[in-house]
C-alpha positions in Angstrom: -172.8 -22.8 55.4 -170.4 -24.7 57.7 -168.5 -21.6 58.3 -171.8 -19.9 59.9 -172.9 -22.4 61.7 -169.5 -23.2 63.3 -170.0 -18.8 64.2 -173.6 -19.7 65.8 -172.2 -22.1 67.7 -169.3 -20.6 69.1 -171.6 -17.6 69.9 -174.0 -19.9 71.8 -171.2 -21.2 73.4 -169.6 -17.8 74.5 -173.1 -16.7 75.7 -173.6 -20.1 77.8 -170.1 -19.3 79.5 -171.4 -16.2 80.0 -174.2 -16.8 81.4 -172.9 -19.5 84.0 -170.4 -16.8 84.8 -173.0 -14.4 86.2 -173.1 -14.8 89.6 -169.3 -13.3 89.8 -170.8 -10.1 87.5 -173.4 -9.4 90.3 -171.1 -9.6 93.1 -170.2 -6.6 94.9 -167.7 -4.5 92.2 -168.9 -6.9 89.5 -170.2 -5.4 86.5 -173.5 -6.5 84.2 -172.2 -8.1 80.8 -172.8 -5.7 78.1 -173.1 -7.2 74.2 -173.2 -5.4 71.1 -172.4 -6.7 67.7 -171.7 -5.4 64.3 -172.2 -6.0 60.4 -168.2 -7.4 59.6 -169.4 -7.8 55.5 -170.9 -4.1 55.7 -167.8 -2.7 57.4 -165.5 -4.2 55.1 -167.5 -3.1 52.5 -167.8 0.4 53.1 -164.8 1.2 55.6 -162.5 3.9 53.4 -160.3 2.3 51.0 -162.0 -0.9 51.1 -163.7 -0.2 47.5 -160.3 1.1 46.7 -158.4 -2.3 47.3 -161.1 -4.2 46.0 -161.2 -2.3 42.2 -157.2 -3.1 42.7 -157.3 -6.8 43.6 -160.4 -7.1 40.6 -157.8 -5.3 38.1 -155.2 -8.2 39.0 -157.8 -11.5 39.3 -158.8 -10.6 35.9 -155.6 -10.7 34.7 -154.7 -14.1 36.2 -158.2 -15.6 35.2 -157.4 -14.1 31.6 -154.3 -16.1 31.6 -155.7 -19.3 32.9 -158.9 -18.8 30.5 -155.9 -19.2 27.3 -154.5 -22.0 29.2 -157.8 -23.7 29.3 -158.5 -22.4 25.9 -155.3 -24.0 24.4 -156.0 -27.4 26.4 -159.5 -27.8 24.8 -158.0 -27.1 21.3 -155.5 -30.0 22.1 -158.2 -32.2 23.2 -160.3 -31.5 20.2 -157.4 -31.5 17.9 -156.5 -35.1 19.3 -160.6 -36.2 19.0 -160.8 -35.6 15.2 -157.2 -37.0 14.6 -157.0 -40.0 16.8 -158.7 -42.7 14.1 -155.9 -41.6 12.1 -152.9 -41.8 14.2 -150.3 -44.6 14.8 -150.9 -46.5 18.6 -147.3 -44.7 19.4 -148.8 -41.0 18.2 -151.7 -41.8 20.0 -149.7 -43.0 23.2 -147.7 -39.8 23.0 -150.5 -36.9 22.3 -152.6 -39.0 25.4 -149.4 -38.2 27.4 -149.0 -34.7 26.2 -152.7 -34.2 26.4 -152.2 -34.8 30.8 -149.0 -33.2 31.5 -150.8 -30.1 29.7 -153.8 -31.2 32.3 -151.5 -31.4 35.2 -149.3 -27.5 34.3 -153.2 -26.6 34.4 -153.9 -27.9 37.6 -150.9 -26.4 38.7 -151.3 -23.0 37.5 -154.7 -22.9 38.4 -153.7 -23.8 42.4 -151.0 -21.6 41.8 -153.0 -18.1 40.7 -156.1 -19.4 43.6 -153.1 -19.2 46.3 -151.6 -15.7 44.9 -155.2 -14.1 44.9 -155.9 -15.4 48.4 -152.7 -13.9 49.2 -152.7 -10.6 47.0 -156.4 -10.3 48.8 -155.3 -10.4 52.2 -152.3 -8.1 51.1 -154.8 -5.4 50.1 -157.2 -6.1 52.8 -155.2 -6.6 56.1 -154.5 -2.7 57.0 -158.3 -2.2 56.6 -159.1 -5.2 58.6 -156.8 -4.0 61.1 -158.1 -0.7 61.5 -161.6 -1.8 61.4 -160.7 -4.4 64.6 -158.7 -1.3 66.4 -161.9 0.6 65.7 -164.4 -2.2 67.1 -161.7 -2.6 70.4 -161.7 1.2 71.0 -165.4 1.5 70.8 -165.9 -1.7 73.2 -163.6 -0.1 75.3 -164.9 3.4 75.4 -168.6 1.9 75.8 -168.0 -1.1 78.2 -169.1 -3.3 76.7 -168.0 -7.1 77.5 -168.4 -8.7 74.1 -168.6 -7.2 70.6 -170.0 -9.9 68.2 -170.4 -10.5 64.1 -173.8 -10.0 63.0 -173.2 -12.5 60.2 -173.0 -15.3 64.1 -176.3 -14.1 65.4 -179.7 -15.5 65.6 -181.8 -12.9 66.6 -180.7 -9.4 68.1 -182.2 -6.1 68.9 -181.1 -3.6 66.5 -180.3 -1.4 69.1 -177.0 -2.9 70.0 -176.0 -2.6 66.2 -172.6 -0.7 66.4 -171.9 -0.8 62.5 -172.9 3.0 61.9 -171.3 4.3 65.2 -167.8 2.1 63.7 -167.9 3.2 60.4 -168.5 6.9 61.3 -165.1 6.5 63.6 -163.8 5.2 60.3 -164.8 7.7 58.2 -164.1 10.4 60.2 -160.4 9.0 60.8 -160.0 8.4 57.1 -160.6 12.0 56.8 -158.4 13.3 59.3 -155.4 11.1 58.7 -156.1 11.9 54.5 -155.6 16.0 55.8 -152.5 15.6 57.9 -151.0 13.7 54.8 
């Protein structure tokens, strides 16, 4: 929630330098601002390969949240195993299971951290060359089109639909994807 409304703002903010910026488009050889935006979750989404790396990094983040599942599985038997036995154990037993019982906690902890950072990282692996052709896409089609500022659709307010250039990128996309996929 943060995250969008620290987008709204920003795009509030690039519209009201914008807009104080106006006099200099309507000088003579200025040009009129021209916006557009697109759908970055629907791009990403659909853009070739996308589903592709996503099946891959779900293959692998089940595997790391099966491990960590055993590790937590393990820890709860420890726990329970300690709750039934503790009335019966010596103040020194008890002392030392307690203390097992949290460095087990803590590797958990650790190896939880541990797998978050490697799927963050694994996901921007898999995703970063379709990122990157999606922005070369968006730049070449701002370019082509002249148009001054290309937002997110996920930062607006309120827009009219007809300066929605997901379908135009995605087509590029497509059609690239299907070109490059014949000279290889």
């Amino acid at each position: 929630m943060l995250k969008h409304a620290i987008g709204c703002v920003g795009v509030f903010v690039a519209l009201a330098g914008l807009g104080s910026a106006e006099p200099a488009f309507g000088q003579a050889g200025g040009t009129t601002p021209k916006f557009a935006f697109v759908n970055a979750e629907r791009l990403l989404r659909e853009t070739p390969g996308a589903s592709e790396a996503d099946s891959v990094f779900q293959r692998e983040f089940a595997q790391w949240q099966a491990q960590l599942s055993a590790w937590a599985d393990t820890l709860q038997r420890l726990i329970a195993e300690f709750d039934r036995q503790q009335i019966t154990l010596t103040p020194e037993a008890k002392e030392r299971r307690q203390q097992e019982i949290r460095q087990r906690q803590t590797q958990y902890q650790q190896l939880e951290a541990d797998l978050t950072r490697r799927a963050e990282q694994r996901r921007g692996e898999l995703l970063s060359p379709i990122t990157r052709r999606i922005l070369d896409m968006v730049e070449q089609v701002r370019r082509e089109g002249n148009y001054t500022v290309i937002f997110t659709a996920q930062a607006l307010v309120a827009a009219d639909t007809a300066l929605d250039l997901t379908d135009e990128v995605l087509a590029r996309l497509k059609a690239h994807a299907q070109t490059s996929g014949r000279r290889n």
